[in-house]
PQR file of N, CA, C, O and H, with PARSE charges and radii, in Angstrom:
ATOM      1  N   UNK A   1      11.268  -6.996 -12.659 -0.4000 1.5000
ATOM      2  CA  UNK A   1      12.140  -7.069 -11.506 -0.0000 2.0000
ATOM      3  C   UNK A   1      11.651  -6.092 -10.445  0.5500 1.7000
ATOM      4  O   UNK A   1      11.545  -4.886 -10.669 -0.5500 1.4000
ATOM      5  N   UNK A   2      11.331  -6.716  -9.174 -0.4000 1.5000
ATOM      6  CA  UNK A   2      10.824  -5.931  -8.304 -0.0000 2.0000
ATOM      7  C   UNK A   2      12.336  -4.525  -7.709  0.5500 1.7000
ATOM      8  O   UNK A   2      13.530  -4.803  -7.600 -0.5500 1.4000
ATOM      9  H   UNK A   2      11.417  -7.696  -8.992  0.4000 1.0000
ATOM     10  N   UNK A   3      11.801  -3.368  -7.489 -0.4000 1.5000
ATOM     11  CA  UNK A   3      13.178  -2.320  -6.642 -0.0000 2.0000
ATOM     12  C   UNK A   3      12.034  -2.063  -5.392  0.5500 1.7000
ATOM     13  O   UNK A   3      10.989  -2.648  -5.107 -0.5500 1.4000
ATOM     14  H   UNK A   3      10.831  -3.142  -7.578  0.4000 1.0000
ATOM     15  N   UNK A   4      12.559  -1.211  -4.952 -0.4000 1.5000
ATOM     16  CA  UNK A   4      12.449  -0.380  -3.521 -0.0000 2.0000
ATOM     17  C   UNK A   4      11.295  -0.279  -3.833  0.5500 1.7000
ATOM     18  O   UNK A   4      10.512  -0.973  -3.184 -0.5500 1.4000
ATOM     19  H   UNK A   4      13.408  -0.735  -5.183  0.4000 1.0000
ATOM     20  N   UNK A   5      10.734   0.601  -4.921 -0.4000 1.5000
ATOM     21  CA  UNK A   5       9.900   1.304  -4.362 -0.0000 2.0000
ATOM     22  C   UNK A   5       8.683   0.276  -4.972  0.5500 1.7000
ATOM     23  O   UNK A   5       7.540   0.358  -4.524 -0.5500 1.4000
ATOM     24  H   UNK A   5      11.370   1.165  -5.447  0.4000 1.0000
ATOM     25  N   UNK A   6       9.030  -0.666  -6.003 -0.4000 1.5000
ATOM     26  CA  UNK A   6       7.615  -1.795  -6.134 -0.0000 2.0000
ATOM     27  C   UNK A   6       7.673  -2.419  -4.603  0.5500 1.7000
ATOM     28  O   UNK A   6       6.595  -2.528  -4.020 -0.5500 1.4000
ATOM     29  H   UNK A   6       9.959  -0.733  -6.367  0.4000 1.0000
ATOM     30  N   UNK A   7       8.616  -2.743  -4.074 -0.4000 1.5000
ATOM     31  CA  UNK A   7       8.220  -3.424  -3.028 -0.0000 2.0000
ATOM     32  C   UNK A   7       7.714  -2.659  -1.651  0.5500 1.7000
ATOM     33  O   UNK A   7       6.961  -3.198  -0.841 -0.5500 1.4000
ATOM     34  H   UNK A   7       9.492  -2.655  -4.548  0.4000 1.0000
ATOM     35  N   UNK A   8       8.314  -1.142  -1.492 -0.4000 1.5000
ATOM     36  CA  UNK A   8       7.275  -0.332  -1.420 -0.0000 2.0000
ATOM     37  C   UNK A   8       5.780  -0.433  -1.688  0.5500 1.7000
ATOM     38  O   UNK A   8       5.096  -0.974  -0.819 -0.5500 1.4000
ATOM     39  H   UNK A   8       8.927  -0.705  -2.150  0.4000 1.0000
ATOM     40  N   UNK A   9       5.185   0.036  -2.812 -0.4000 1.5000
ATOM     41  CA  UNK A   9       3.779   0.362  -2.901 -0.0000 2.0000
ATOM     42  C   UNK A   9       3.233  -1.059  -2.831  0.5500 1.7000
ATOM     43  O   UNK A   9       2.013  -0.934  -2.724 -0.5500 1.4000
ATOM     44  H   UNK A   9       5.741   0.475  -3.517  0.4000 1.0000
ATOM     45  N   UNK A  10       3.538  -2.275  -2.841 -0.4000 1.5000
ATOM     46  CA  UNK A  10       2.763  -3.601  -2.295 -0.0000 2.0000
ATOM     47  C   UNK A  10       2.779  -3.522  -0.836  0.5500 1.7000
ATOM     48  O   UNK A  10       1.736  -3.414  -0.191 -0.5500 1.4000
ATOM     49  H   UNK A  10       4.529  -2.376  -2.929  0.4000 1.0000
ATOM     50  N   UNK A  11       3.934  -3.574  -0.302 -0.4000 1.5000
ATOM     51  CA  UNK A  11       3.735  -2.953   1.112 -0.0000 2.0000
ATOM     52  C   UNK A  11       2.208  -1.886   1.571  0.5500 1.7000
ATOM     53  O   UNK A  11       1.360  -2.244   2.389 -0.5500 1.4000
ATOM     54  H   UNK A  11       4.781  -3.663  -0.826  0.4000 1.0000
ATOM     55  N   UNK A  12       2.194  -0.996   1.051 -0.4000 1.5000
ATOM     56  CA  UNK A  12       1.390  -0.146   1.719 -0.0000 2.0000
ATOM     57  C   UNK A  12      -0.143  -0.790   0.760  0.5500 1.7000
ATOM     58  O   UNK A  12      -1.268  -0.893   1.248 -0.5500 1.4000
ATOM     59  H   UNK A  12       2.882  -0.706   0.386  0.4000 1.0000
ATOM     60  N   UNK A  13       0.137  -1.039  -0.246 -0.4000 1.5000
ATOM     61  CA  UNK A  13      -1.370  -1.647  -0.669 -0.0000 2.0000
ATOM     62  C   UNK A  13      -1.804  -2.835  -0.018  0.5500 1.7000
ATOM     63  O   UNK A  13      -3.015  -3.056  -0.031 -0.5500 1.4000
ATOM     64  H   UNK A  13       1.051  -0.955  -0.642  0.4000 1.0000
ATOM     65  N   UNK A  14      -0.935  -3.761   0.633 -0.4000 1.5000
ATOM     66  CA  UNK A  14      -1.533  -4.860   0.961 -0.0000 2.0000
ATOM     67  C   UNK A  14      -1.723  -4.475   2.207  0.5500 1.7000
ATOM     68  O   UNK A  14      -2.434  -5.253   2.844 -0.5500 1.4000
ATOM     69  H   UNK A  14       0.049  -3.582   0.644  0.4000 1.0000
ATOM     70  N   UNK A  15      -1.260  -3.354   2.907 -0.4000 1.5000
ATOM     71  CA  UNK A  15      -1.814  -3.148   4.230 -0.0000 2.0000
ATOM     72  C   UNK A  15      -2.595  -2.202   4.636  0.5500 1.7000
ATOM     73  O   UNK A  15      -2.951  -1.894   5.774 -0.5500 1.4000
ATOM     74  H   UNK A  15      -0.683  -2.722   2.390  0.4000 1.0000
ATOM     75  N   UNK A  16      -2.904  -1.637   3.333 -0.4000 1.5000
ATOM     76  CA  UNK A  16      -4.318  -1.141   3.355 -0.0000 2.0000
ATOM     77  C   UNK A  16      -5.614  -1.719   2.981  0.5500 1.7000
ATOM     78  O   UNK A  16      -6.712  -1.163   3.008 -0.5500 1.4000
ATOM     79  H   UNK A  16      -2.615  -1.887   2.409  0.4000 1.0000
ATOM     80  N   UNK A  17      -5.358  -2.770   2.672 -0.4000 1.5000
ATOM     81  CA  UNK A  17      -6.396  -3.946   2.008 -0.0000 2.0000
ATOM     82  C   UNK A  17      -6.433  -4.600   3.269  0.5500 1.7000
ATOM     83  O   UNK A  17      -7.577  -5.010   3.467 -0.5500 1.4000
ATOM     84  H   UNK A  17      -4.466  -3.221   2.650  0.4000 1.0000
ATOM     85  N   UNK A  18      -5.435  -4.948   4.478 -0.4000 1.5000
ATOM     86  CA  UNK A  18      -5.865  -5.716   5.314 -0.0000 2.0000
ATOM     87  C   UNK A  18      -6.235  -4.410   6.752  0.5500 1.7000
ATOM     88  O   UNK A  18      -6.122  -4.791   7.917 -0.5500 1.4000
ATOM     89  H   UNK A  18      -4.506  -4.614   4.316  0.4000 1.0000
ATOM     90  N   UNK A  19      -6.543  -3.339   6.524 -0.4000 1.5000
ATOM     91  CA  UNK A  19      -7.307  -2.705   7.389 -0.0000 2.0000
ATOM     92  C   UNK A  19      -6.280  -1.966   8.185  0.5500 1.7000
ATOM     93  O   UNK A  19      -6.734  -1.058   8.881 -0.5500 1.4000
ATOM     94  H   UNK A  19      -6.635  -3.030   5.578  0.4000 1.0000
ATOM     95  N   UNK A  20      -4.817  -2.194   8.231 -0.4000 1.5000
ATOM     96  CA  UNK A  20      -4.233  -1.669   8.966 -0.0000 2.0000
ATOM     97  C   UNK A  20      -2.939  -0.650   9.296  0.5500 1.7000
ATOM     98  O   UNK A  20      -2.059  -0.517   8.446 -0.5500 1.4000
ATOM     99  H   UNK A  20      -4.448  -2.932   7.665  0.4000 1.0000
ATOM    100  N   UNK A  21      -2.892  -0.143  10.208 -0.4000 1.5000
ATOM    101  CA  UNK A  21      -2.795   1.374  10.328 -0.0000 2.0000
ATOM    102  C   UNK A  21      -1.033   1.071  10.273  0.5500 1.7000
ATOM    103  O   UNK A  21      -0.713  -0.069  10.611 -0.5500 1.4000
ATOM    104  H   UNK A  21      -3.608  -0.250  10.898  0.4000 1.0000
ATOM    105  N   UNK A  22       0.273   2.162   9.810 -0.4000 1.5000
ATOM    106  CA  UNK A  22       0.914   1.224   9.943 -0.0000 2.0000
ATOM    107  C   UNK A  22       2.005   1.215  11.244  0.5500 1.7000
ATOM    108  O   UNK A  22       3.024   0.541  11.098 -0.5500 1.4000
ATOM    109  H   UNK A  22       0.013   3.088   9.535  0.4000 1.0000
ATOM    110  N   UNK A  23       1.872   1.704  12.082 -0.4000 1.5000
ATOM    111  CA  UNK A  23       2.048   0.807  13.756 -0.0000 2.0000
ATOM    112  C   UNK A  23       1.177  -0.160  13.960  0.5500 1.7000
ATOM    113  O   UNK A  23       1.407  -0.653  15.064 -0.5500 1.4000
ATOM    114  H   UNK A  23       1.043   2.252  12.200  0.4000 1.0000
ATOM    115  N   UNK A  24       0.608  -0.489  13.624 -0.4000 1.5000
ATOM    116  CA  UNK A  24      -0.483  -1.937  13.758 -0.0000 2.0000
ATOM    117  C   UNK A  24       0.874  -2.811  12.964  0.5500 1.7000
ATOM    118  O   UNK A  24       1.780  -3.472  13.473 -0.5500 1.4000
ATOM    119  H   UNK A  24       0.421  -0.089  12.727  0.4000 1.0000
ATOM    120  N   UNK A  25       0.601  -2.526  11.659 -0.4000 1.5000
ATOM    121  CA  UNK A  25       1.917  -3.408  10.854 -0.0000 2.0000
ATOM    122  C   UNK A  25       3.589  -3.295  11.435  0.5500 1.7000
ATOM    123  O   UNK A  25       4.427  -4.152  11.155 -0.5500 1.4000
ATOM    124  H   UNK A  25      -0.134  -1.990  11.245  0.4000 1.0000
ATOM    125  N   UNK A  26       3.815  -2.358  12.090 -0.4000 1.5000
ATOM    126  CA  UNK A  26       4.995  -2.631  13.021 -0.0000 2.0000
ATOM    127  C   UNK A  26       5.025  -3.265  13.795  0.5500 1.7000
ATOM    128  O   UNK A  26       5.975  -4.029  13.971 -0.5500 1.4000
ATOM    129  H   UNK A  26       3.134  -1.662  12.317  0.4000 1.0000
ATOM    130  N   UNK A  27       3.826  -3.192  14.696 -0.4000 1.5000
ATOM    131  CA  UNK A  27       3.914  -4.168  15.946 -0.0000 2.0000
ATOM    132  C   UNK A  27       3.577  -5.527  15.354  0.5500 1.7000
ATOM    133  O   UNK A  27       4.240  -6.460  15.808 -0.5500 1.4000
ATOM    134  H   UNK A  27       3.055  -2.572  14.554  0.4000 1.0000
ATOM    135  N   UNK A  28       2.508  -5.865  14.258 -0.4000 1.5000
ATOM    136  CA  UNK A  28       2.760  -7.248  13.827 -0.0000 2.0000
ATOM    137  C   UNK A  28       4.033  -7.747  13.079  0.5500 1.7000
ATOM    138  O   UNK A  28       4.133  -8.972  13.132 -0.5500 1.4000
ATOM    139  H   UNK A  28       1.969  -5.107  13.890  0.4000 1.0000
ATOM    140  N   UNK A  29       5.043  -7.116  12.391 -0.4000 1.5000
ATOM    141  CA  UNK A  29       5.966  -7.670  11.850 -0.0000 2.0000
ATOM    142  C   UNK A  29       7.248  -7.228  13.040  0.5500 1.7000
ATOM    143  O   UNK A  29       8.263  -7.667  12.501 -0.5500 1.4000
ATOM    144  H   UNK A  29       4.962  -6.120  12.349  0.4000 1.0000
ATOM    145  N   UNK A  30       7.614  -6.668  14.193 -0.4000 1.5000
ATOM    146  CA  UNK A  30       8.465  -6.538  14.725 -0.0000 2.0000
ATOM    147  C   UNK A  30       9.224  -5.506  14.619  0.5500 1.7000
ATOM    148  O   UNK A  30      10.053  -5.454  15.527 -0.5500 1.4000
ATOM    149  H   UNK A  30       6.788  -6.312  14.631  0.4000 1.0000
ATOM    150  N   UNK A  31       9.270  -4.753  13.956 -0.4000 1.5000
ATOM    151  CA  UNK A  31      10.044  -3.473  13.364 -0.0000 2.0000
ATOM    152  C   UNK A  31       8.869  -2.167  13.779  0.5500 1.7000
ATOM    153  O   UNK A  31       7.662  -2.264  14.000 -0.5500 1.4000
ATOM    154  H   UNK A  31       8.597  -4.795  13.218  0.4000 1.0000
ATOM    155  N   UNK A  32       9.646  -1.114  13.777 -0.4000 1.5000
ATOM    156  CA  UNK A  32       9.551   0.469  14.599 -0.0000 2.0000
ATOM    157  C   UNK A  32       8.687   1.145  12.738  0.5500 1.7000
ATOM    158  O   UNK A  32       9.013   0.958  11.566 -0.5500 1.4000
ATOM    159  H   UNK A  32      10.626  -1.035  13.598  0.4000 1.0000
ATOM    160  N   UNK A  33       7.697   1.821  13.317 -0.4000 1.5000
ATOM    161  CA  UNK A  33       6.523   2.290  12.330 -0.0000 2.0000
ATOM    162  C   UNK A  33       7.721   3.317  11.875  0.5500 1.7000
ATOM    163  O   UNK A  33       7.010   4.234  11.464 -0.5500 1.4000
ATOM    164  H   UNK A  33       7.433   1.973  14.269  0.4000 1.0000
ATOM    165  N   UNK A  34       9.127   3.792  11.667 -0.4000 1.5000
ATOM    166  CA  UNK A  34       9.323   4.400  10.996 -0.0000 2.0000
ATOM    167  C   UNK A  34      10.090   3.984   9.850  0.5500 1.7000
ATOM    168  O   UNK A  34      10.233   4.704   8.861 -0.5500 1.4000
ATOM    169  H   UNK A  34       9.704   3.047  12.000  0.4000 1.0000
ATOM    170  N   UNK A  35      10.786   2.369  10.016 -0.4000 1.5000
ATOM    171  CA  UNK A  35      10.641   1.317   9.057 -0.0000 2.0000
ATOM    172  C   UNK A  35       9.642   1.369   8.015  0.5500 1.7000
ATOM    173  O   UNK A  35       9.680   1.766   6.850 -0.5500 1.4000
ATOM    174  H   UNK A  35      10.670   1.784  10.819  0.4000 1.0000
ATOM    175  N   UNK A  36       8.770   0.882   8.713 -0.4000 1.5000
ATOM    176  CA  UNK A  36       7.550   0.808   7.928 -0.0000 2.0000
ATOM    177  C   UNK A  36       7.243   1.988   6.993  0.5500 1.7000
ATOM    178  O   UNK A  36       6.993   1.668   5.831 -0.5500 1.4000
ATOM    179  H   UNK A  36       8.739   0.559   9.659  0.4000 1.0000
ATOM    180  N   UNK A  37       7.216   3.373   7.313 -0.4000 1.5000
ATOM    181  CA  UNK A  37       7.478   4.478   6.607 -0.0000 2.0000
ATOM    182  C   UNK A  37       8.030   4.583   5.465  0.5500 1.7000
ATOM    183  O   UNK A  37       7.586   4.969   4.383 -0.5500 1.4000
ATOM    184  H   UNK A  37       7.419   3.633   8.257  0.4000 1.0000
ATOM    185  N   UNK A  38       9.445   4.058   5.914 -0.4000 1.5000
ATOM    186  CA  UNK A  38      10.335   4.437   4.903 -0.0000 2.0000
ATOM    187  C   UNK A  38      10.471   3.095   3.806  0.5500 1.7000
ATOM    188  O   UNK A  38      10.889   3.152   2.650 -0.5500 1.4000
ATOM    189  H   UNK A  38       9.805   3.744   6.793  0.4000 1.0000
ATOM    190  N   UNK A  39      10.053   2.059   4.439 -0.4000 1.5000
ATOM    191  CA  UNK A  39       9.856   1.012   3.578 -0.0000 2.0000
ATOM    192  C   UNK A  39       8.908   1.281   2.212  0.5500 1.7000
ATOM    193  O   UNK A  39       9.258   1.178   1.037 -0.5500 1.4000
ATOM    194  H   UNK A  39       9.713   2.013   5.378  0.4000 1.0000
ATOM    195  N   UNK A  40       7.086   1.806   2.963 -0.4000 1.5000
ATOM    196  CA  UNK A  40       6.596   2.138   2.192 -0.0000 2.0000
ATOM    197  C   UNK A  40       6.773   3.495   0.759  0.5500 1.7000
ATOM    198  O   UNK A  40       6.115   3.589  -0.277 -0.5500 1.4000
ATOM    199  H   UNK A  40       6.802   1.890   3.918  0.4000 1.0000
ATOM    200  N   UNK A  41       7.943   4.391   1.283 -0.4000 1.5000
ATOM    201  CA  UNK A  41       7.822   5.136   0.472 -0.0000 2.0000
ATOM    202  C   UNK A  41       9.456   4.746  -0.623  0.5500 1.7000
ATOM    203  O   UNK A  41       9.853   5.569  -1.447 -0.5500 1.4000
ATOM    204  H   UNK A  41       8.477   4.314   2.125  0.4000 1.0000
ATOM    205  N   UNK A  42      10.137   3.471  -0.401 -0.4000 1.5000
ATOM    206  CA  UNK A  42      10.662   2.767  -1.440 -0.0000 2.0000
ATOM    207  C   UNK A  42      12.053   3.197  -1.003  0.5500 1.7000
ATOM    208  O   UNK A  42      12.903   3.103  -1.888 -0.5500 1.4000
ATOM    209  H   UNK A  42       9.815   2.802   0.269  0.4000 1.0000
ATOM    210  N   UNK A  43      12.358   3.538  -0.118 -0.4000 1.5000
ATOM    211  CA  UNK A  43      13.813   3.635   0.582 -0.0000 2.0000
ATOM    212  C   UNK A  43      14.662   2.538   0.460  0.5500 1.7000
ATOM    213  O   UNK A  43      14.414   1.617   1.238 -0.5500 1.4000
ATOM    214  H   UNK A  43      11.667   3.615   0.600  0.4000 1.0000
ATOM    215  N   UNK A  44      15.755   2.359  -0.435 -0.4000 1.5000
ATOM    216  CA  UNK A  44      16.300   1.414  -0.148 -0.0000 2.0000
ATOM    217  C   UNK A  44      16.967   0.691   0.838  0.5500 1.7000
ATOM    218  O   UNK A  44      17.849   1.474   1.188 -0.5500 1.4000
ATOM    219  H   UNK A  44      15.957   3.107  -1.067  0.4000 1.0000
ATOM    220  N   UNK A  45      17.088  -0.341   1.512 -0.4000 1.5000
ATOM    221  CA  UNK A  45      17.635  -0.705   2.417 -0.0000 2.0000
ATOM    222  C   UNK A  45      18.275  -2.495   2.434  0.5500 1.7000
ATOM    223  O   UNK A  45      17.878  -3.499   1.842 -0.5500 1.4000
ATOM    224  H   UNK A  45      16.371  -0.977   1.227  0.4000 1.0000
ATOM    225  N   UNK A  46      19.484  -2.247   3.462 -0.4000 1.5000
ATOM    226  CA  UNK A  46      19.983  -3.429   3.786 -0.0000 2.0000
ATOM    227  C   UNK A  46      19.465  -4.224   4.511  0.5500 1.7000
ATOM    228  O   UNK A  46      20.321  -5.048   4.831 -0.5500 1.4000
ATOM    229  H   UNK A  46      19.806  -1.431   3.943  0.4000 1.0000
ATOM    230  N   UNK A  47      18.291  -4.495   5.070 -0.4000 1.5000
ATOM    231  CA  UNK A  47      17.945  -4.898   5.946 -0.0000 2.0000
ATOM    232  C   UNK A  47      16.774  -5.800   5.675  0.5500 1.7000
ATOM    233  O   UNK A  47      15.570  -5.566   5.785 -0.5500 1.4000
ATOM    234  H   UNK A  47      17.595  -3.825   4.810  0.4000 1.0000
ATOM    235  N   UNK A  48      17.283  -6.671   5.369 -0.4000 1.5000
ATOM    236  CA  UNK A  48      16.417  -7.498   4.235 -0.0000 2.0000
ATOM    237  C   UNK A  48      16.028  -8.394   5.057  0.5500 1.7000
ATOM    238  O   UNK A  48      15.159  -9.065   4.501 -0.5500 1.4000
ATOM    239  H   UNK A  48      18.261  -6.861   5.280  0.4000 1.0000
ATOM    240  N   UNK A  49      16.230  -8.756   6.119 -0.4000 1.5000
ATOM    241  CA  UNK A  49      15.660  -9.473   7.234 -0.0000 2.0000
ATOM    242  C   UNK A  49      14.014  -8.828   7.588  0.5500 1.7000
ATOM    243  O   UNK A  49      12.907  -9.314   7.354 -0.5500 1.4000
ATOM    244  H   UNK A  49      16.935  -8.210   6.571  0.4000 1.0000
ATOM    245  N   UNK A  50      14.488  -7.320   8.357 -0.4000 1.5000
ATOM    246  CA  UNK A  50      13.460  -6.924   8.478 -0.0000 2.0000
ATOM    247  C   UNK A  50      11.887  -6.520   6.918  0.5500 1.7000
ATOM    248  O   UNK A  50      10.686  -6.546   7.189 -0.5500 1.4000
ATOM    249  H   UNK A  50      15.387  -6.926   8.548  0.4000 1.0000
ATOM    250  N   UNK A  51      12.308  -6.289   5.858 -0.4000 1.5000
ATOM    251  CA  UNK A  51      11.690  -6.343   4.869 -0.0000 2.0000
ATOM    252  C   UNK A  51      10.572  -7.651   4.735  0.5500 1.7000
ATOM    253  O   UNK A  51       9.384  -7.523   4.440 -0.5500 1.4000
ATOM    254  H   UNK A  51      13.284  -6.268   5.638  0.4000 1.0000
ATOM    255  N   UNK A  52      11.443  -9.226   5.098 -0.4000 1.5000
ATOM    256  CA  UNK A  52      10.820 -10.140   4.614 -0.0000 2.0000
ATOM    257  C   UNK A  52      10.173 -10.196   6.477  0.5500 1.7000
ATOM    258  O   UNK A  52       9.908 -11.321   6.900 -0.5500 1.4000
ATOM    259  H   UNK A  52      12.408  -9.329   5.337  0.4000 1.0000
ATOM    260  N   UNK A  53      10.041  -9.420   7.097 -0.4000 1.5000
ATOM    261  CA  UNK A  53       9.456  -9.444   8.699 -0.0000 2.0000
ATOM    262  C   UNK A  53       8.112  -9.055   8.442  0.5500 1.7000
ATOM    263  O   UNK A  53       7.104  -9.711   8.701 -0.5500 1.4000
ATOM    264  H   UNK A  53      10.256  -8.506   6.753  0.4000 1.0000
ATOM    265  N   UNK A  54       8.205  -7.559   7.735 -0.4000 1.5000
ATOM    266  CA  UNK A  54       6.798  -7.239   7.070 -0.0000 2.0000
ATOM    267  C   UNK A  54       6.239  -7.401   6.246  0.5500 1.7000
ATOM    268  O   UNK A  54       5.145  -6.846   6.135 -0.5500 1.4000
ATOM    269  H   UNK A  54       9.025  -7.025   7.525  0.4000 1.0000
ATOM    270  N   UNK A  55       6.868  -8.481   5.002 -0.4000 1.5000
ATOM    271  CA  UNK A  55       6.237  -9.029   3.861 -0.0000 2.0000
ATOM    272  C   UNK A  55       5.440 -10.391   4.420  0.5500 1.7000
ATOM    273  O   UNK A  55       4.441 -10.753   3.799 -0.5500 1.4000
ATOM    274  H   UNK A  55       7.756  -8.932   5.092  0.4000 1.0000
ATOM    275  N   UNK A  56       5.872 -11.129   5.567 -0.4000 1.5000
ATOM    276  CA  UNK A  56       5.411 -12.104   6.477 -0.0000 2.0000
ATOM    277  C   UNK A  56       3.714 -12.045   6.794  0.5500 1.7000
ATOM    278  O   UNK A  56       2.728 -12.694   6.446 -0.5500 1.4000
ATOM    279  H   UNK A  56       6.683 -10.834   6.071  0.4000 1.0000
ATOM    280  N   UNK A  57       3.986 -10.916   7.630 -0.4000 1.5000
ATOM    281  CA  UNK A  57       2.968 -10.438   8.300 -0.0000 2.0000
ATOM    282  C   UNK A  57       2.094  -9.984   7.429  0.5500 1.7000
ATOM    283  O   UNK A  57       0.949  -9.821   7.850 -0.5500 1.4000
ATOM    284  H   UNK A  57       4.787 -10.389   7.913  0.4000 1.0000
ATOM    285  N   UNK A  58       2.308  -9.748   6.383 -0.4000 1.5000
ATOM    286  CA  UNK A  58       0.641  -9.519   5.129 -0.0000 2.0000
ATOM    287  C   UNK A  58       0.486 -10.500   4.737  0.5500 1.7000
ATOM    288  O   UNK A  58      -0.705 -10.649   4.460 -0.5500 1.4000
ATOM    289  H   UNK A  58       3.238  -9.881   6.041  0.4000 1.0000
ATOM    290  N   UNK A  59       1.110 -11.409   4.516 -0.4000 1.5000
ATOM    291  CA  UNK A  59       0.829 -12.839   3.816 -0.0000 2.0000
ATOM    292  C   UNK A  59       1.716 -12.968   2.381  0.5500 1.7000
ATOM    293  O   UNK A  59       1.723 -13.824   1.497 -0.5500 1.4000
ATOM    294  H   UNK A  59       2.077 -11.287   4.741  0.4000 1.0000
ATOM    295  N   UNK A  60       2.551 -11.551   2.599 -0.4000 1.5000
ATOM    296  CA  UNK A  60       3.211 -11.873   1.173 -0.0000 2.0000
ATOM    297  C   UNK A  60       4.482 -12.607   0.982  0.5500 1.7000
ATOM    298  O   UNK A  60       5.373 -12.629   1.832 -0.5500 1.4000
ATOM    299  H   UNK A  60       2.545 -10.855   3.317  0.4000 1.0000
ATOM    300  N   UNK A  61       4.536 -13.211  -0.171 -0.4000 1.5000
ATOM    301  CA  UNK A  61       6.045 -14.048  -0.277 -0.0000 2.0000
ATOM    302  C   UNK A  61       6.756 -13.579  -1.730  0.5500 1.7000
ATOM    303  O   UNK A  61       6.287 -13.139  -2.780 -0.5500 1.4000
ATOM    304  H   UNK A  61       3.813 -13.194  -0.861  0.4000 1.0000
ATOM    305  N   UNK A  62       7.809 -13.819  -1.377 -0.4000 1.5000
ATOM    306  CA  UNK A  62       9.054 -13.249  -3.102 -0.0000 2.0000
ATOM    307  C   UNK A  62       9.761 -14.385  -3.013  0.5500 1.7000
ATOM    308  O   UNK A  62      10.339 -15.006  -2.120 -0.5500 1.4000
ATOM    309  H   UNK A  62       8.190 -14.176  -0.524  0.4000 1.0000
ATOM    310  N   UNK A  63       9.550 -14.512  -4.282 -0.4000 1.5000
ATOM    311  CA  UNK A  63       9.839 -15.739  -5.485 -0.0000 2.0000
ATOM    312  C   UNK A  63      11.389 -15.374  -5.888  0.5500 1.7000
ATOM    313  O   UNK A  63      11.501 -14.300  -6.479 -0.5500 1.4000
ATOM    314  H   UNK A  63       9.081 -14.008  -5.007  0.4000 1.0000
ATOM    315  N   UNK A  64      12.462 -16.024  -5.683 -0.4000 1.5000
ATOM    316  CA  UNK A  64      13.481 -15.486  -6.556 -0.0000 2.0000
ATOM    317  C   UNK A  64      13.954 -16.956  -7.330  0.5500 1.7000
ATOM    318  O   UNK A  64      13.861 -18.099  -6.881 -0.5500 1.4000
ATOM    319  H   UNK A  64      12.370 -16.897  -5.203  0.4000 1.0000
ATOM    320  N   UNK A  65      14.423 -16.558  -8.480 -0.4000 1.5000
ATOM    321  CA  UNK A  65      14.765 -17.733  -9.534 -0.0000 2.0000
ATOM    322  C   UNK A  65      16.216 -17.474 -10.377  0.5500 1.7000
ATOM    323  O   UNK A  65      16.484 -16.459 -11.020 -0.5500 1.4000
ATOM    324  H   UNK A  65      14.499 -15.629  -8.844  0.4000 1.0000
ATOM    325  N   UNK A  66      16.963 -18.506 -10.223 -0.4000 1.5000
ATOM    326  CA  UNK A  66      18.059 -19.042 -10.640 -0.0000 2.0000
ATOM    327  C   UNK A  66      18.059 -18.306 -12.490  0.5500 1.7000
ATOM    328  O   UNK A  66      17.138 -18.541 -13.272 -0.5500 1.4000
ATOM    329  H   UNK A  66      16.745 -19.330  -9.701  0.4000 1.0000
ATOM    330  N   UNK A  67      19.158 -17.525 -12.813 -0.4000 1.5000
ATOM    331  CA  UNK A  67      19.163 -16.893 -14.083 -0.0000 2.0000
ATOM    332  C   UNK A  67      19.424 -18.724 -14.600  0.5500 1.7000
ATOM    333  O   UNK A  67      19.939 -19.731 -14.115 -0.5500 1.4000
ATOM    334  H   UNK A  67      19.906 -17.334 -12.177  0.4000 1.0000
ATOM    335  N   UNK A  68      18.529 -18.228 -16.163 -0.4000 1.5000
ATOM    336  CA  UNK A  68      18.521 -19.575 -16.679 -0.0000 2.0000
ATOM    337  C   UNK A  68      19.957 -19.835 -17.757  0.5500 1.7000
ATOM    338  O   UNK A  68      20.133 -20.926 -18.299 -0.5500 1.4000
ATOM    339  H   UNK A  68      18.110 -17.410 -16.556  0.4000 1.0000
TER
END
């Protein structure tokens, strides 16, 4: 089960794999580099809009599935 801070450190690994700085990744996903900050270091937050803004912009997607 992904928390904060796994979705954290994919955050900052996949945007260090794509070269970029992270105000580069603010200005591509729409959100203020101190988002991005606090995203990367696993801050929890309500703002799950903006989360899937910068999971967009790396190319990443989350899978969620129906308890069986």
């Amino acid at each position: 089960m992904l928390d904060a801070t796994a979705i954290g450190n994919i955050v900052r690994e996949e945007r260090k794999a794509l070269g970029l700085r992270q105000a580069e990744l603010a200005a591509a996903s729409g959100v203020g580099v101190r988002f991005i900050v606090e995203l990367e270091r696993g801050k929890p937050t309500v703002q799950i809009g903006r989360v899937l803004a910068v999971l967009s912009a790396l190319g990443c997607s989350i899978d969620i599935s129906r308890p069986q």
